[in-house]
RODO-301165 format. One record per residue (C-alpha): residue number from 1; residue in one letter; x, y, z. Coordinates in pm, 1 decimal, always signed. Layout:
% RODO-301165
  resi  resn         x         y         z
   NUM     A         X         Y         Z
...
***
This chain:
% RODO-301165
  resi  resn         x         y         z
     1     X    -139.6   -5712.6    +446.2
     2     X    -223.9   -6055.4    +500.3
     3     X      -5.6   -6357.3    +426.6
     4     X     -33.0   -6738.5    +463.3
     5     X    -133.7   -6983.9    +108.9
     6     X    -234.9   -6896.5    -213.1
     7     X    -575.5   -6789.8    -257.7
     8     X    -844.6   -7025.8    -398.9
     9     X    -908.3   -6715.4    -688.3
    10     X    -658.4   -6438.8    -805.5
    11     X    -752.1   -6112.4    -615.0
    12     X    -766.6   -5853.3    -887.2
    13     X    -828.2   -5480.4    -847.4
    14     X    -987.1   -5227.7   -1090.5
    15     X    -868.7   -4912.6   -1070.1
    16     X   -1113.2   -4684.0   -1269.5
    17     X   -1385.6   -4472.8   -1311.4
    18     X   -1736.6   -4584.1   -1360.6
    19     X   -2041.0   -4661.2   -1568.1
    20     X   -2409.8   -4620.1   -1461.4
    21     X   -2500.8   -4838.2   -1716.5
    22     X   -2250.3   -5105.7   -1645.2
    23     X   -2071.0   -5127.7   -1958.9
    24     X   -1752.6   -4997.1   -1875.5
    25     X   -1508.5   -4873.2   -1634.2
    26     X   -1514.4   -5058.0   -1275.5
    27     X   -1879.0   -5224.4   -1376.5
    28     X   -1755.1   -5410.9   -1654.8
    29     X   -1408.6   -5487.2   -1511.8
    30     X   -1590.8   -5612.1   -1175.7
    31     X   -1788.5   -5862.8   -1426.6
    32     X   -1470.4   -5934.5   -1666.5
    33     X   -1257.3   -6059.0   -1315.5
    34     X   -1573.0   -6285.8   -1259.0
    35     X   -1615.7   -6441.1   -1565.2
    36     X   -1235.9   -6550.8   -1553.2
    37     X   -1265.8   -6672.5   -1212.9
    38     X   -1116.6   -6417.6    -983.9
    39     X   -1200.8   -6208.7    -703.9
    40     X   -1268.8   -5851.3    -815.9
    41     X   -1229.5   -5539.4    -593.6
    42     X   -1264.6   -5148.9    -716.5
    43     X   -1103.5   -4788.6    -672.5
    44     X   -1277.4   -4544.9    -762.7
    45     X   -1115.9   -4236.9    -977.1
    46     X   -1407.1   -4065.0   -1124.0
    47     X   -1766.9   -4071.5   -1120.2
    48     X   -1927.5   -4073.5   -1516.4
    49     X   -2232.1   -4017.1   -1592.3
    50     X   -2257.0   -4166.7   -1924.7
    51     X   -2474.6   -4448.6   -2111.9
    52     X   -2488.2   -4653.0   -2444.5
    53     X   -2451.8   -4284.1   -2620.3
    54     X   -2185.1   -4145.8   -2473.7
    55     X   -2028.6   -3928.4   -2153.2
    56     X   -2266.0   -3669.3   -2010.9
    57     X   -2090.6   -3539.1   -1714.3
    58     X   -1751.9   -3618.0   -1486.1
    59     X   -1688.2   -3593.8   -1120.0
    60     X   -1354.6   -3632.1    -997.3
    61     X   -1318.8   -3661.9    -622.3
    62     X   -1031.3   -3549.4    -424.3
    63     X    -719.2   -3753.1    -437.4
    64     X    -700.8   -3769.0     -99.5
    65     X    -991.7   -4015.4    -103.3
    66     X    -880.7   -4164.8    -413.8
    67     X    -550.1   -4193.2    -168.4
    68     X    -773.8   -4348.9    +148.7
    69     X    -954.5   -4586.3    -112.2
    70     X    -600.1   -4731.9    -236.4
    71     X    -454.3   -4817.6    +101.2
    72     X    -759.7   -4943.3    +246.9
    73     X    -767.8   -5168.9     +19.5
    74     X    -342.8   -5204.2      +7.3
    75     X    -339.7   -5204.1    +376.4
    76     X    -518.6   -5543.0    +387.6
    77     X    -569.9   -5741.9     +89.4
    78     X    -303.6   -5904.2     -94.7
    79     X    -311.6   -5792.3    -475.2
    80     X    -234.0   -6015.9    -744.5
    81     X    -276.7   -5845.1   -1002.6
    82     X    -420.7   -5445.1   -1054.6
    83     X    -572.6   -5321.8   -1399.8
    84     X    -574.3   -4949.0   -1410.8
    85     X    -837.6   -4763.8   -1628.6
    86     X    -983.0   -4403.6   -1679.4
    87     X    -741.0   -4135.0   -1430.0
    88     X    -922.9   -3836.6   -1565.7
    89     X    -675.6   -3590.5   -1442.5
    90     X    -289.2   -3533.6   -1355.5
    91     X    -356.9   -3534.3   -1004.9
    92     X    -537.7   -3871.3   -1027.3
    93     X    -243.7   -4009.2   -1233.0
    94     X      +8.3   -3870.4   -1009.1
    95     X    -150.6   -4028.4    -686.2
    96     X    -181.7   -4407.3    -861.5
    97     X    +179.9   -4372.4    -941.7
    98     X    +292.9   -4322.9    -597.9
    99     X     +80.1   -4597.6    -476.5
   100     X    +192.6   -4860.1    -724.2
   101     X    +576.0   -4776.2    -657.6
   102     X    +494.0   -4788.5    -288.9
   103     X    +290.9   -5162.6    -328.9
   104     X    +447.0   -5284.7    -629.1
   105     X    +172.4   -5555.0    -722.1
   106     X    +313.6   -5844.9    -926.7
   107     X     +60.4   -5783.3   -1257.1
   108     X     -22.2   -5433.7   -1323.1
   109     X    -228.9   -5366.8   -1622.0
   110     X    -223.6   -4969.2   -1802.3
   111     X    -523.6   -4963.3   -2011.2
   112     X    -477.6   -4584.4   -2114.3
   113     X    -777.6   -4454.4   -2150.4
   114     X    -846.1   -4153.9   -2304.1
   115     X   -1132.3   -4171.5   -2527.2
   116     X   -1501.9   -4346.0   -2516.2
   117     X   -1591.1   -4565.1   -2765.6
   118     X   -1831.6   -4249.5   -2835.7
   119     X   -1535.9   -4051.0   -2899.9
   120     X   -1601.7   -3866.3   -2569.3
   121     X   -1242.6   -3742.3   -2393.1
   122     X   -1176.1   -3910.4   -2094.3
   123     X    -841.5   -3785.6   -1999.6
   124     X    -716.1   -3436.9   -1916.6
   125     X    -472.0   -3228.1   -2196.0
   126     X    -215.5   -3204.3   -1893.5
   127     X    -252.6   -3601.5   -1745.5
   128     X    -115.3   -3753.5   -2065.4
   129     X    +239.3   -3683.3   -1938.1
   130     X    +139.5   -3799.2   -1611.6
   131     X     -51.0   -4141.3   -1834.6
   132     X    +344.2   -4144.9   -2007.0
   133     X    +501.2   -4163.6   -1656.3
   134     X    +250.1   -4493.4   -1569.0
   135     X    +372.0   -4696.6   -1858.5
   136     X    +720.7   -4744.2   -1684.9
   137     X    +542.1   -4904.3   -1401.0
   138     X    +307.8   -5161.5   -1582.9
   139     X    +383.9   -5454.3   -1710.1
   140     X    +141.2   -5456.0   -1983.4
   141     X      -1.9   -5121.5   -2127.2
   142     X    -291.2   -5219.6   -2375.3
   143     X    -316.4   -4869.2   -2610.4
   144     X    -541.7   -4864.3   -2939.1
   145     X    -396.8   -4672.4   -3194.8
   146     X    -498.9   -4353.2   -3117.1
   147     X    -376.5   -4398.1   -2747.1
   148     X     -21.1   -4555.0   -2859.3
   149     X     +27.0   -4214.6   -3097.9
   150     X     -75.6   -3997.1   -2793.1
   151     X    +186.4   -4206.2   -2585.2
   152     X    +442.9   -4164.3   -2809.6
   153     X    +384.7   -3753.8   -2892.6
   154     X    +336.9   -3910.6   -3272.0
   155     X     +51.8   -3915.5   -3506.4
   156     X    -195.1   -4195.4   -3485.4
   157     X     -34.9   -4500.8   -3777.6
   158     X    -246.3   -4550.1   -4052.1
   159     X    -134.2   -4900.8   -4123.0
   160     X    -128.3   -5167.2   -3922.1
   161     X    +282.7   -5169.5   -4001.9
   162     X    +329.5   -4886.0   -3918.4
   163     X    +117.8   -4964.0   -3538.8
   164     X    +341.6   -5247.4   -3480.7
   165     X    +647.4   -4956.7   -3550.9
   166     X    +515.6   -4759.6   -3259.7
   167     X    +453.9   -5066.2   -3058.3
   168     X    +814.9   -5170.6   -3077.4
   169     X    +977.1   -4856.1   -3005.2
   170     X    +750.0   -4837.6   -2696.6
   171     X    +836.0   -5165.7   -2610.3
   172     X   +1159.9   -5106.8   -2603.7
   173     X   +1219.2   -4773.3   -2436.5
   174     X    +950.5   -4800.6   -2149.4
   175     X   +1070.7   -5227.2   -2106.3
   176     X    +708.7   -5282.0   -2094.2
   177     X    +506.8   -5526.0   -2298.5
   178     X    +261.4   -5399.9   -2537.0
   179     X     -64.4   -5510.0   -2639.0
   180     X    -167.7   -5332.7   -2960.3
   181     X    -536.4   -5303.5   -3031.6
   182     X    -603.6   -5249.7   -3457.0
   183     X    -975.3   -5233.7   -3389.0
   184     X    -937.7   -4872.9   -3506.3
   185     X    -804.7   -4988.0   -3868.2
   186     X   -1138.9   -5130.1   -4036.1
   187     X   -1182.2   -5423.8   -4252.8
   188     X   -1288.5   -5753.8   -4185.3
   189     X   -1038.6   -5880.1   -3966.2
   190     X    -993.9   -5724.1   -3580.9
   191     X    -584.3   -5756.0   -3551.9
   192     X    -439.2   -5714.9   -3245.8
   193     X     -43.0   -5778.8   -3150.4
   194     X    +147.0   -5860.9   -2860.0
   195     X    +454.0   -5708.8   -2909.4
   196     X    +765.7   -5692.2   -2645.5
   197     X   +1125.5   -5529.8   -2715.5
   198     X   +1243.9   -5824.8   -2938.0
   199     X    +949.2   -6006.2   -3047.4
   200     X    +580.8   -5960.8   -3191.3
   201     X    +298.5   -6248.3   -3194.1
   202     X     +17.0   -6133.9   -3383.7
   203     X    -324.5   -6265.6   -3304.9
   204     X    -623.2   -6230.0   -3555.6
   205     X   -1004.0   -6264.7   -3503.0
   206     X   -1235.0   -6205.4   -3706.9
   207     X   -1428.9   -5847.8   -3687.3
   208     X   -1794.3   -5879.5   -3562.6
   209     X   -2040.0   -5671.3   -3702.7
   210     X   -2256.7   -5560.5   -3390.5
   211     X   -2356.8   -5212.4   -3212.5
   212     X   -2221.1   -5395.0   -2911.9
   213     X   -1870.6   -5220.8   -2815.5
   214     X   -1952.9   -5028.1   -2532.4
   215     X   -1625.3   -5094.9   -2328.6
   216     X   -1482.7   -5347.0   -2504.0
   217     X   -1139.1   -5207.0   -2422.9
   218     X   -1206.5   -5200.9   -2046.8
   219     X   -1326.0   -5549.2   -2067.6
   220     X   -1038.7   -5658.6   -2216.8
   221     X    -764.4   -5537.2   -2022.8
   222     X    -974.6   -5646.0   -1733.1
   223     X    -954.6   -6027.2   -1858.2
   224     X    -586.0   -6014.0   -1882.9
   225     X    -516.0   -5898.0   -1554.0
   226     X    -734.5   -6144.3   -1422.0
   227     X    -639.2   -6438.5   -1563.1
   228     X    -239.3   -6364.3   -1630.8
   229     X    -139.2   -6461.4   -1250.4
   230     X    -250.4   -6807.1   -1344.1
   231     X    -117.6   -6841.0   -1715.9
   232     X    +231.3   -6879.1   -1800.7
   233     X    +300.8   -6565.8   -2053.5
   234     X    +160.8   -6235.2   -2167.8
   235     X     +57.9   -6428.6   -2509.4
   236     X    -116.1   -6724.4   -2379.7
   237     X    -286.4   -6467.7   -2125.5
   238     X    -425.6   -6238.8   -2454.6
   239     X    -482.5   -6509.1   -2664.6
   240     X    -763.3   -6635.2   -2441.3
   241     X    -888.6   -6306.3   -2291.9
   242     X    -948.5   -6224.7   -2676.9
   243     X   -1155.0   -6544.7   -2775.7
   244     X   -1373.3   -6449.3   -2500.4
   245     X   -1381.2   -6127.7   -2617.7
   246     X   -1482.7   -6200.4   -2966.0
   247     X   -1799.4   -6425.1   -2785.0
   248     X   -1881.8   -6158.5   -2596.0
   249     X   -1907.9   -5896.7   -2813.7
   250     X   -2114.9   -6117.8   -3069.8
   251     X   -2352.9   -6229.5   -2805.5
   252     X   -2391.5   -5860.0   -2640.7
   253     X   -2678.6   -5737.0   -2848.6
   254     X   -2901.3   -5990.3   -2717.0
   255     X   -2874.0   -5856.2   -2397.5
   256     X   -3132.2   -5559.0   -2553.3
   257     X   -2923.9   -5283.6   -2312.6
   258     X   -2915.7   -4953.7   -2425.3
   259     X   -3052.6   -4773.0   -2782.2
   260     X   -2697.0   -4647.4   -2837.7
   261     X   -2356.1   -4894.9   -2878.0
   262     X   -2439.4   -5135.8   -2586.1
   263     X   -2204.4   -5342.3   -2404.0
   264     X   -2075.9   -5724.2   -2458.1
   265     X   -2218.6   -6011.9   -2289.4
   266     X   -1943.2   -6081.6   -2038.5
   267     X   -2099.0   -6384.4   -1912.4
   268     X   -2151.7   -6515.1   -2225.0
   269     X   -1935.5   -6825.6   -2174.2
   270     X   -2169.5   -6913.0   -1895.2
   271     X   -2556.2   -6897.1   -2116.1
   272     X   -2758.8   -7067.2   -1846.9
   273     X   -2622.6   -6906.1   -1519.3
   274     X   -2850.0   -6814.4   -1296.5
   275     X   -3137.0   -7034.5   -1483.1
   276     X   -3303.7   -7307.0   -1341.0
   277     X   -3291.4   -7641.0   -1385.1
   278     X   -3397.8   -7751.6   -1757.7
   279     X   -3648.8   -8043.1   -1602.1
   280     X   -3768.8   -7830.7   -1278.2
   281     X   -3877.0   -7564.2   -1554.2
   282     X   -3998.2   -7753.9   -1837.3
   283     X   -4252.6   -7960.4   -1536.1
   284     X   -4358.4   -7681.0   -1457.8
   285     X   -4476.5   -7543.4   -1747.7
   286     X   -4659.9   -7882.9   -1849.7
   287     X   -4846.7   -7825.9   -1539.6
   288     X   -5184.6   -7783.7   -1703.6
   289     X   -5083.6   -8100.6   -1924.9
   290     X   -5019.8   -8322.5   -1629.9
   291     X   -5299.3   -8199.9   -1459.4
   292     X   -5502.9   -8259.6   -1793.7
   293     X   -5345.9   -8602.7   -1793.6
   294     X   -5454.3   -8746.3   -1470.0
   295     X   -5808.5   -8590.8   -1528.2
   296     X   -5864.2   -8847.3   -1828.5
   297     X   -6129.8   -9096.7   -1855.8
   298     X   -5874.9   -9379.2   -1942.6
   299     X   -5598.0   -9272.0   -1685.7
   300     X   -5881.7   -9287.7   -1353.1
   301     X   -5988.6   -9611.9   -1510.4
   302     X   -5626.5   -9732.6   -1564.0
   303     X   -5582.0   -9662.0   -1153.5
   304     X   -5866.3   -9761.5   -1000.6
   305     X   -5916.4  -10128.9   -1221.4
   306     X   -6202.0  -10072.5   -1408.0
   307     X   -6051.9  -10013.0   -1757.7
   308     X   -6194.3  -10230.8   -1997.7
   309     X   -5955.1  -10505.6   -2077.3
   310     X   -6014.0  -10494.6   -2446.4
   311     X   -5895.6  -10048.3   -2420.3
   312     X   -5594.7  -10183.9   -2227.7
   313     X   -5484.2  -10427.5   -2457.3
   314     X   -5574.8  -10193.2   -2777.2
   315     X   -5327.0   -9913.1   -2578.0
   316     X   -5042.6  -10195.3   -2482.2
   317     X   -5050.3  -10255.5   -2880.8
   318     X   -5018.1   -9893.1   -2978.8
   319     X   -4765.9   -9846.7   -2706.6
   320     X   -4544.8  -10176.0   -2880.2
   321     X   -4526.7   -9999.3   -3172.2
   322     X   -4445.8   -9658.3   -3036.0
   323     X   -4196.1   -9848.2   -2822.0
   324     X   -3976.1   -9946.9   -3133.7
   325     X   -3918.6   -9590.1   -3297.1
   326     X   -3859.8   -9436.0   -2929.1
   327     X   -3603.3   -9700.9   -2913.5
   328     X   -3455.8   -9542.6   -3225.5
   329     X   -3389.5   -9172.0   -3083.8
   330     X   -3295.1   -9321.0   -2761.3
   331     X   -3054.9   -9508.0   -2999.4
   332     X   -2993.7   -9164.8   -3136.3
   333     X   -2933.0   -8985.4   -2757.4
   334     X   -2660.6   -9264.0   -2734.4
   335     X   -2501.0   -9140.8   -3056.0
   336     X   -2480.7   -8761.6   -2993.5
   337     X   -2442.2   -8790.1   -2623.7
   338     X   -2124.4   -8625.7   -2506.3
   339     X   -1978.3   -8871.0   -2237.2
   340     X   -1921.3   -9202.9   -2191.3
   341     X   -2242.3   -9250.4   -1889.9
   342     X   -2463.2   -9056.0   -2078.6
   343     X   -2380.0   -9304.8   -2385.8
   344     X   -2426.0   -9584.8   -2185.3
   345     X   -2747.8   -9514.0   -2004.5
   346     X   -2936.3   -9368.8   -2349.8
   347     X   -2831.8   -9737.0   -2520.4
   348     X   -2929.3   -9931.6   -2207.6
   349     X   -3276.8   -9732.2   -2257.7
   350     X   -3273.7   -9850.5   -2618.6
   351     X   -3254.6  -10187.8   -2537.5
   352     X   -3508.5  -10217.6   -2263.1
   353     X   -3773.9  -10086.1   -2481.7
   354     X   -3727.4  -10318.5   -2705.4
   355     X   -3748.0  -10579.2   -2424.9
   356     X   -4048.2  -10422.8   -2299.3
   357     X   -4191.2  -10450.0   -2634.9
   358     X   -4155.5  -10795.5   -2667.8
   359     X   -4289.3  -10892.7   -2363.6
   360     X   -4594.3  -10713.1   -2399.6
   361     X   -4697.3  -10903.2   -2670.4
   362     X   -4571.7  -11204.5   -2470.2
   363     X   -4792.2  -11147.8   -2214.8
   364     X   -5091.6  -10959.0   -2286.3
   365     X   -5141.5  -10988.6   -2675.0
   366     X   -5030.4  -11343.9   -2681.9
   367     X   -5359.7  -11434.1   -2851.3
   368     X   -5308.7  -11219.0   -3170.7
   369     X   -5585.8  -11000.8   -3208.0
   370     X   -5385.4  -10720.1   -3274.4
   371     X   -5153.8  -10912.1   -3511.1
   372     X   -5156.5  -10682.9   -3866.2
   373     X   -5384.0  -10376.8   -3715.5
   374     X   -5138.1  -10034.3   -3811.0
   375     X   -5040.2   -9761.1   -3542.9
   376     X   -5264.1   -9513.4   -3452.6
   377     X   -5284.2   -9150.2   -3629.0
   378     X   -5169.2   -9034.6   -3247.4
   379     X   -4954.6   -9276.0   -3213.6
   380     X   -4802.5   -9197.0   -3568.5
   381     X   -4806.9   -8817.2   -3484.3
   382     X   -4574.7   -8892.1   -3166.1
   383     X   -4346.6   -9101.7   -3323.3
   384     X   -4301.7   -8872.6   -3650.3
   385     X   -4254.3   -8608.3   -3379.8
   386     X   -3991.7   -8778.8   -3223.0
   387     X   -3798.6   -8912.4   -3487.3
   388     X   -3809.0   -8560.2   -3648.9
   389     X   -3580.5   -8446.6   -3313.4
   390     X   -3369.1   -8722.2   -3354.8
   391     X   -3315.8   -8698.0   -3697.0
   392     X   -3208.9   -8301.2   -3716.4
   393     X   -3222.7   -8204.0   -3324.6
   394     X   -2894.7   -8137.7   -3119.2
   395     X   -2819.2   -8398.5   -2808.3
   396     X   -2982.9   -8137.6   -2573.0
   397     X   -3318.6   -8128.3   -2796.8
   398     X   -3325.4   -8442.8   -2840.6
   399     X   -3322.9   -8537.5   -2440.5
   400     X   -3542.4   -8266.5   -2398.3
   401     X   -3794.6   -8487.3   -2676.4
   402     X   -3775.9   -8810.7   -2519.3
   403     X   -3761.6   -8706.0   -2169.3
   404     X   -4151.4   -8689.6   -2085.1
   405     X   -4199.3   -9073.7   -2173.9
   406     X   -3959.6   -9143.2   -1868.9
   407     X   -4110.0   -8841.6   -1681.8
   408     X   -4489.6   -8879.6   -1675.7
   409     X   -4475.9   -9277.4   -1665.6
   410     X   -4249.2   -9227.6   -1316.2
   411     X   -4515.0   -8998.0   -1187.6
   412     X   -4834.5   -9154.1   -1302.7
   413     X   -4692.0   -9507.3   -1203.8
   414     X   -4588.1   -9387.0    -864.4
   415     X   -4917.9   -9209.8    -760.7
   416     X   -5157.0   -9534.8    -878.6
   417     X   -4964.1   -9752.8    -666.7
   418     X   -4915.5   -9564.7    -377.5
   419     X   -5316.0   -9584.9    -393.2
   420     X   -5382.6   -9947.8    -523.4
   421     X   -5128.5  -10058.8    -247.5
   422     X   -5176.2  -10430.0    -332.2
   423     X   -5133.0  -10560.6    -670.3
   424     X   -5233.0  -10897.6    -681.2
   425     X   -5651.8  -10815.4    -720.7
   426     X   -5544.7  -10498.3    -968.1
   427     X   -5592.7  -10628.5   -1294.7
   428     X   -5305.5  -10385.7   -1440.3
   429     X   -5084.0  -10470.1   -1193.6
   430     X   -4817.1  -10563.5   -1378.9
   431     X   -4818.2  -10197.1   -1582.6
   432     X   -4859.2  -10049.8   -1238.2
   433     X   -4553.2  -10236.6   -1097.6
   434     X   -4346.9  -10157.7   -1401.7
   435     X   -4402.2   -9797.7   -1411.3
   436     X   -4436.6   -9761.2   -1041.3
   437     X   -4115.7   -9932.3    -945.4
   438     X   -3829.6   -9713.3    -760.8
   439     X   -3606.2   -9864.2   -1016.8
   440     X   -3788.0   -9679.6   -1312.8
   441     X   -3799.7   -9368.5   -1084.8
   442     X   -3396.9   -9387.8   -1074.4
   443     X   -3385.8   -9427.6   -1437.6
   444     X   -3610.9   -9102.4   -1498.1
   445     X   -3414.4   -8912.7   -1212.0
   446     X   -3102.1   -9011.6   -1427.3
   447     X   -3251.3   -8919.3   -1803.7
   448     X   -3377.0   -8565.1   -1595.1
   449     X   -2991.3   -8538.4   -1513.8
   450     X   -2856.6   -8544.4   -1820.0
   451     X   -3070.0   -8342.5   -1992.0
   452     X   -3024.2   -8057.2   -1688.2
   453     X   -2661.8   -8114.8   -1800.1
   454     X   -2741.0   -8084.3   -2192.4
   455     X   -2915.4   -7781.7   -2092.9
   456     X   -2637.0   -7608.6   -1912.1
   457     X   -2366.2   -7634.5   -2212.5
   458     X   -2637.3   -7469.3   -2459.4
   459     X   -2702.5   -7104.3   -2555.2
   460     X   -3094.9   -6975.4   -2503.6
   461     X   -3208.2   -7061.2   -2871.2
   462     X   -3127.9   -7395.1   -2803.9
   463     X   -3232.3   -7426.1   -2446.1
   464     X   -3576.0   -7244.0   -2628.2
   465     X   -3629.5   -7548.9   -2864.0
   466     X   -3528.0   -7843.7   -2594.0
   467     X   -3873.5   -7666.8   -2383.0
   468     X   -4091.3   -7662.3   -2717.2
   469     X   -3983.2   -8036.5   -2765.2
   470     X   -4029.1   -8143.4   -2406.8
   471     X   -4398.2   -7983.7   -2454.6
   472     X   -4477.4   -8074.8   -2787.9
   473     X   -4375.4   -8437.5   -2664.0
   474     X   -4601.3   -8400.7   -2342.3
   475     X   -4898.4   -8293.0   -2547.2
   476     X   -4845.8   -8612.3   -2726.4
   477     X   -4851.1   -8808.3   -2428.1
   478     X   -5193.0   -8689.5   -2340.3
   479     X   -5357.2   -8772.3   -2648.0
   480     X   -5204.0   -9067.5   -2630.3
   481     X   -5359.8   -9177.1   -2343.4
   482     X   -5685.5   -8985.4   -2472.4
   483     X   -5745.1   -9268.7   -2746.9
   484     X   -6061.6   -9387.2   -2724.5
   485     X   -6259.1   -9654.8   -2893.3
   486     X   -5912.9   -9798.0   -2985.1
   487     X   -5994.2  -10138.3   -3195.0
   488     X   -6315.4  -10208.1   -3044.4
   489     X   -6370.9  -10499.0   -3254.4
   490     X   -6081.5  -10681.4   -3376.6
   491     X   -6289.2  -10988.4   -3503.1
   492     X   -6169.6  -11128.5   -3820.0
   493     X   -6266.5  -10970.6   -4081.9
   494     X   -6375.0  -10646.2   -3840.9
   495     X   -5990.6  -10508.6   -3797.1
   496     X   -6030.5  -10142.9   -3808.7
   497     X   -5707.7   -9844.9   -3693.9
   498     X   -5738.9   -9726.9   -3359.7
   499     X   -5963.2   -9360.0   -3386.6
   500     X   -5835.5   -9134.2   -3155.7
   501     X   -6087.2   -8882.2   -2917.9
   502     X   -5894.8   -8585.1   -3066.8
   503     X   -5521.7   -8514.0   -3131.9
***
């Protein structure tokens, strides 16, 4: 066995039969140590072939593999803690008992299993004595109520009093702690107990209605094994495995596995694992926008100089005015946002619109033309857009909503200048240096950031409405640029509302 420092993880093993489906047995105990953070191994006891409707056939191998599988891994990993599951048979029961009094692990874990969720048997007639003999040698033996009469040669309690009864007499003659499981009662609360030879701590959750219980008890027992090396009592220990429980049975439907009961969501905790990066995925799905973007008539003329300098001035006006409300949900991103940086760079963004605003009227509208003539109906339509987010929109939509602006300037301010290469002839330079300036980059690297960050503490409705906001808000972009004809003639008496191409 090896020796030297802790471990970086607890090393838990799952001893257990299986679950083609993955709900149960080793499959969902394997996922149950990984979602608490340890390292999960597996023994084998019996091969079931079973799904989301119940048990249609059991293989039991010899013990004497069962035996080769225990020492292998006994012989050479150092167990912290061992949750033991379907035995199946005496024999089965017999040979984990040796093994455990020959190993001793410090956590041991009895989930006695004896019947599927189905109401399939799991468990031999002749084992349960064999099952009895296993309690003395767990710490924790985690029976529902049909289990803890079977354990005790008594009739399954009717009332939850009468369960925590039972529980304390078992307590108390087999020293072992008890976790009692009421699932089995009804109603609309899900009571379970923790319940030792002098004491009982009851812990309540609410019951969720869902076809998603396939292995719940499995997963379960699994969580406690894994995470009580690292907690400091058996109650702490349940009281968390069961609030990730009750999340992972409410979110397990959505995982659309099985037509029967169908298992919990064991990674529920952790929504956006394995997805990419909010920004990486929501640019690529603009794609066509982007590519839509560059392809306009006022964007080619914006890079290359020839934009007519009455269209550029009749866009830096409607951009002023959407300037102010974006600097009200970027007000708003400061407000929801979770940490102290992320406050700090949305209100710094806040601010320098309003900066920007003012100085382009400063410098390019100083002769008042535009003075009086109203926003846009495209420039309207993106700011009512935007404001709508910020008004009812979580922090993560709301990033998601105002993220493009930083986005597409960065990339379409970048590209012109690496072509125009010197500014002093361009007669945009100024707009080109702005937007083109490694500075602004950083600042839409950083507003990218935190919105990958908002992404990964959200669920995948919410991460759903962050992309349609991050499009919708692109799409505005482009017809924002696609304004055409915008104040032609601003003469007195001529002042007419930008018309856009189309919206």
């Amino acid at each position: 066995m090896t020796t030297g420092p802790p471990a970086s993880r607890v090393r838990v093993l799952s001893v257990a039969g299986t679950d083609p489906t993955g709900g149960a047995g080793v499959q969902a105990d394997l996922k149950s140590f990984a979602a608490h953070g340890a390292y999960g191994m597996a023994v084998v006891t019996a091969l079931v072939a079973q799904n989301t409707h119940g048990v249609r056939d059991v293989h039991v191998p010899d013990v004497a593999f069962l035996r080769a599988q225990l020492d292998a891994v006994g012989d050479d990993v150092r167990v912290d803690a061992v949750k033991i599951g379907m035995l199946a048979t005496r024999a089965v029961a017999l040979e984990v008992g040796y093994w455990l009094a020959r190993t001793r692990p410090p956590v041991v874990v009895l989930d006695p299993v004896m019947v599927a969720t189905s109401g399939d048997r799991l468990l031999d007639a002749d084992a349960e004595d064999a099952v009895r003999d296993l309690v003395g040698a767990a710490h924790l033996v985690t029976p529902n109520l049909p289990e803890l009469g079977v354990l005790l040669r008594e009739p399954t309690a009717r009332t939850w009093s009468a369960a925590l009864d039972q529980a304390r007499r078992l307590a108390r003659t087999r020293d072992v702690v008890v976790l009692l499981k009421g699932g089995h009662l009804g109603g609309a609360a899900s009571p379970d107990a923790v319940v030792d030879a002098t004491t009982v701590v009851e812990l309540d959750a609410p019951r969720v209605a869902t076809t998603a219980t396939h292995g719940t008890g499995c997963s379960l027992s699994a969580a406690v094994a894994a995470l009580r090396p690292r907690r400091p009592d058996w109650v702490t220990t349940v009281r968390e495995a069961k609030q990730w429980l009750t999340g992972a049975i409410a979110a397990g439907e959505a995982l659309r596995v099985g037509s029967g009961r169908g298992p919990v969501d064991h990674l529920h905790h952790a929504p956006t694992l394995g997805a990419r990066p909010f920004g990486d995925e929501a640019w690529d799905v603009v794609a066509g926008l982007r590519a839509a973007c560059d392809d306009l008539p006022f964007v080619r003329a914006l890079a290359d100089g020839t934009l007519r300098r009455a269209a550029f001035e009749a866009y830096v006006h409607q951009d002023a005015l959407y300037l102010a409300a974006y600097s009200r949900v970027l007000a708003r991103a400061s407000e929801l946002a979770p940490t102290g940086e992320a406050q700090a760079f949305w209100a710094r963004g806040a601010s320098t619109c309003l900066d920007v605003e003012a100085a382009l009227h400063r410098d390019r509208l100083a002769h008042g033309r535009y003075a009086g003539v109203p926003a846009s109906a495209v420039t309207t339509a993106y700011t009512e857009h935007l404001l709508a987010v910020g008004a009812t929109g979580t922090y993560a939509e709301v990033t998601a909503a105002v993220l493009p602006c930083y986005r597409l300037y960065a990339d379409i301010g970048a590209r012109i200048l690496a072509r125009a290469g010197d500014l002093a002839d361009h007669p945009y330079g100024d707009w080109v240096a702005t937007y083109g300036d490694p500075a602004f980059a950083a600042s839409a690297a950083q507003a990218g950031a935190l919105a990958d960050a908002a992404a990964r503490e959200v669920g995948a409705a919410t991460r759903a409405r962050m992309l349609a906001a991050y499009v919708r808000s692109c799409e505005h972009e482009v017809a924002f640029f696609d304004q055409v004809d915008l104040v032609a003639d601003v003469s007195p008496g001529r002042r007419r509302e930008a018309v856009p191409a189309r919206v």
